[in-house]
N, C-alpha and C positions, 0 to 999 in steps of 0.2 A: 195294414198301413206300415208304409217303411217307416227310419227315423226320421230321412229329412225331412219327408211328409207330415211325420209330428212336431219335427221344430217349426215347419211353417205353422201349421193348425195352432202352436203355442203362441206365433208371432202375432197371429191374429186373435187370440183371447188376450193379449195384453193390449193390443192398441187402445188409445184414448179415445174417447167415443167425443162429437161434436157435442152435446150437451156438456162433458168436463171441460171442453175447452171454451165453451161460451161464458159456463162460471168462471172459471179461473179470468178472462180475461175481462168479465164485468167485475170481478173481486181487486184485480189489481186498480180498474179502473176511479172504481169506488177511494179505496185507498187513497191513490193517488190525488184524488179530491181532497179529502182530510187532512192529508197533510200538507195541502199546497196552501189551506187556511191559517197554519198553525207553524209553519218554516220557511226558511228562506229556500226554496224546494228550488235548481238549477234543472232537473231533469229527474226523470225516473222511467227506469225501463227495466222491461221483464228481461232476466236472466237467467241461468240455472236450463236443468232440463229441459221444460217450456221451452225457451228460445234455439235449444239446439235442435230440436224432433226427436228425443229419447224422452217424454213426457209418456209414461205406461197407466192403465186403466188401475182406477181404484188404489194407487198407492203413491203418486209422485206430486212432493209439495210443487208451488209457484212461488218462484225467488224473484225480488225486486230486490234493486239498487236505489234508491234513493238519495240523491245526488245532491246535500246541502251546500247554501255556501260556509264557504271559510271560516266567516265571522260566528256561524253559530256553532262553531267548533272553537274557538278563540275565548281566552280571560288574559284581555291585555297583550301584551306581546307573543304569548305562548300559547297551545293548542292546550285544550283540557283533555283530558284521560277519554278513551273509547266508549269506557264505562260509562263518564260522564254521559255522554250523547245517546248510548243504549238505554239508560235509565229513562232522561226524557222522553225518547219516543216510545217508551212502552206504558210511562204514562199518559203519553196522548192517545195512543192506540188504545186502549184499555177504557180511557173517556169516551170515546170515539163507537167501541163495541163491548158494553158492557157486560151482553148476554155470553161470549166470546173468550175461552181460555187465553191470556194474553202473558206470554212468558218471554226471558232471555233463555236465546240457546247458543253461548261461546259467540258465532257475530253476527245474531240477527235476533230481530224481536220477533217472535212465531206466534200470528195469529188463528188459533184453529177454531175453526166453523162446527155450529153441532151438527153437521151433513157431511164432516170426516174432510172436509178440505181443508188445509193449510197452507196458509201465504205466509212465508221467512218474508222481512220484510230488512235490509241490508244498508245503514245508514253509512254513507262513503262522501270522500272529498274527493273534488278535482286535483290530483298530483301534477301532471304535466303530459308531455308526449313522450311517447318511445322513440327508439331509434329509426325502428319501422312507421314512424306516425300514427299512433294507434294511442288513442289516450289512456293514462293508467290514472286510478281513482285507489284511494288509500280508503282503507275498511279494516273495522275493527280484527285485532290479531285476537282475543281470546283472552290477552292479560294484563288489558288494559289500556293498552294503545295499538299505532295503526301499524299494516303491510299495505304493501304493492297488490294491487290487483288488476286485470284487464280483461275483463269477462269479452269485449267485441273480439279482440285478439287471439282468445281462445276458442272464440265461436269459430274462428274463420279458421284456425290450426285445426279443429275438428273435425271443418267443412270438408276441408280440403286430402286428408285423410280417409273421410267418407267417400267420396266421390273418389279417390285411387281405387279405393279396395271395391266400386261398383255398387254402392249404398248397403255392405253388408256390415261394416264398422256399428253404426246405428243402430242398427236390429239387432247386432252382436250383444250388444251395450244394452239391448231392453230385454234380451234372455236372462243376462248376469242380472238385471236390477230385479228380473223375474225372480230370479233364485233368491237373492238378493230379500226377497218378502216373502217366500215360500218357506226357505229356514225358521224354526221354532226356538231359541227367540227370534229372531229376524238379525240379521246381519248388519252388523254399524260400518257398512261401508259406502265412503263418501261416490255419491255417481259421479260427481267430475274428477275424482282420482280413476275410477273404475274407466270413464273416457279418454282423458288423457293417457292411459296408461294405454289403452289399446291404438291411438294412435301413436304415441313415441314408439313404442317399441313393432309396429306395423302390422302387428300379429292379423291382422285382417286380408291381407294383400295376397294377392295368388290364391289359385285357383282350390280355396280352402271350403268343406263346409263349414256350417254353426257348429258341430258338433266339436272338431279340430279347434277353431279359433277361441273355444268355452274353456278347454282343455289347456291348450297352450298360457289363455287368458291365467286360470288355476295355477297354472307351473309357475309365472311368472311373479305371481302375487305371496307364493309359498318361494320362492327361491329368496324373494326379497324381506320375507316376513314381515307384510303388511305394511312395511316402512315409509314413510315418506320419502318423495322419490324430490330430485332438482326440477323445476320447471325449464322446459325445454327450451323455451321462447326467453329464457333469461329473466321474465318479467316479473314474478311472485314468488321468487323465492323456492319453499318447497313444495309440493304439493301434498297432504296431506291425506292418508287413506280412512284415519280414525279422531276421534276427539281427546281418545287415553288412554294411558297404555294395558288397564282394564279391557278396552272394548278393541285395540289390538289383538289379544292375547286371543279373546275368543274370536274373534272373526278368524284368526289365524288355524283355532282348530276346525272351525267350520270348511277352511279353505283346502286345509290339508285331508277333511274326509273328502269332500266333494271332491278334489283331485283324484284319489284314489277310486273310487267310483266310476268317474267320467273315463278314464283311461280304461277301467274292465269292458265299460260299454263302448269303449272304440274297439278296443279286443275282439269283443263278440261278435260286433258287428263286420270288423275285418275276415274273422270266420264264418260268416256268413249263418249267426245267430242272432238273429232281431228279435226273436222274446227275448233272451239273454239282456240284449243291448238293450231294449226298453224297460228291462226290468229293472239294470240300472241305473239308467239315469232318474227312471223313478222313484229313486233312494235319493240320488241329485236333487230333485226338485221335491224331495217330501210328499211323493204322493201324488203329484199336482202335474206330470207328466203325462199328453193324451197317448 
């Protein structure tokens, strides 16, 4: 078997199977129930992964936005704290699913199922419209109050991206989340910085394989040293790749072995060494490389 031939054969043991995608979407549905008893709910819709088609088997939560009104963000003239509104809904959640781990994680309240799924559940305000008409919704920042966010905006930056580079952008993005969960401890690296990043910077485009754009993907992550990068679209501020600068540090030596790695096994494989080359990247992926 060549490499390509194992990147695809890997492309195919990550994909989500229909039964994850039947839970996840009876799971947000459910949700979505609960708290339209209990808020002033304006809208909720699946975000994150899910909504873009980089949702991988057995390892990628389902992210809702949950879209309150105003008023239950409001004491009197002014908005209360992020926090504020984190704490409430994970006391409702928690009501809601008692058997059910029900935790804050920085801007969402994580409810994990004992069948290993997890719905980040992302309580946001209507902000207004962009420049481009694309609505932006304020969501918790991490420290207490709100940011910029526009998940459809990003969907569609993403899409768009995708579709240049010939749908390899995507499966790009579900090798890296591969690796991504393959690492021992597992890599704190956010998937919509890991997306974003592969489309700003285009790394997908031309006539590249996986193997190349993994690579390039690595350089790019280690030249930057995990950093949070500016949002392209102007809309969110920065994008961030980590939650701190603990779990920076190590994703960053993670990033800088895997680089060194990936590049031997472009080597080899330019020399026309495919054990070499799959031996490799099966240091890259921990083993877990077919």
């Amino acid at each position: 078997m060549t490499v390509p031939q194992s990147f695809q054969k890997l492309l195919a043991r990550v994909a989500s199977t229909p039964v994850e995608e039947t839970r996840a979407r009876n799971r947000a549905d459910a949700i979505k129930a609960r708290l339209a008893q209990s808020f002033l709910l304006k809208k909720l819709f699946v975000a994150g992964s899910f909504s873009r088609g980089t949702f991988i088997h057995n390892s990628s939560d389902v992210d809702l936005f949950a879209v309150i009104s105003r008023d239950e963000a409001r004491h009197g003239d002014s908005y209360v704290s992020s926090k504020t509104v984190l704490d409430n809904l994970r006391t409702e959640l928690q009501a809601r699913y008692p058997s059910c781990t029900v935790y804050k994680d920085v801007h969402a309240i994580v409810v994990a199922y004992s069948d290993g799924c997890m719905v980040d559940v992302v309580p946001a305000i209507f902000g207004g419209w962009s420049n481009q008409n694309t609505p932006i919704y304020w969501m918790p920042n991490g420290e207490g109050w709100w940011m910029n966010s526009s998940p459809p905006a990003h969907n569609t930056y993403i899409k768009k991206a995708d579709e240049r580079s010939g749908g390899k952008l995507k499966r790009t993005a579900k090798l890296i989340k591969y690796w991504r969960e393959c690492r021992d401890p597992k890599i704190p690296i956010s998937s919509f910085h890991i997306e974003m990043l592969l489309a700003a910077h285009k790394i997908c485009d031309g006539p590249k394989g996986y193997a190349q754009c993994i690579v390039e993907a690595f350089q790019i992550l280690a030249d930057r040293q995990c950093r949070d990068f500016q949002d392209p679209l102007g809309l969110a501020g920065h994008i961030g790749a980590t939650r701190s600068a603990s779990e920076r540090e190590r994703a960053l030596r993670s990033v800088v072995y895997s680089r060194e790695h990936s590049k031997a096994a472009m080597d080899a494989e330019y020399y026309g060494n495919t054990a070499e080359a799959k031996r490799q990247w099966d240091i890259v992926f921990n083993q877990e490389f077919p």
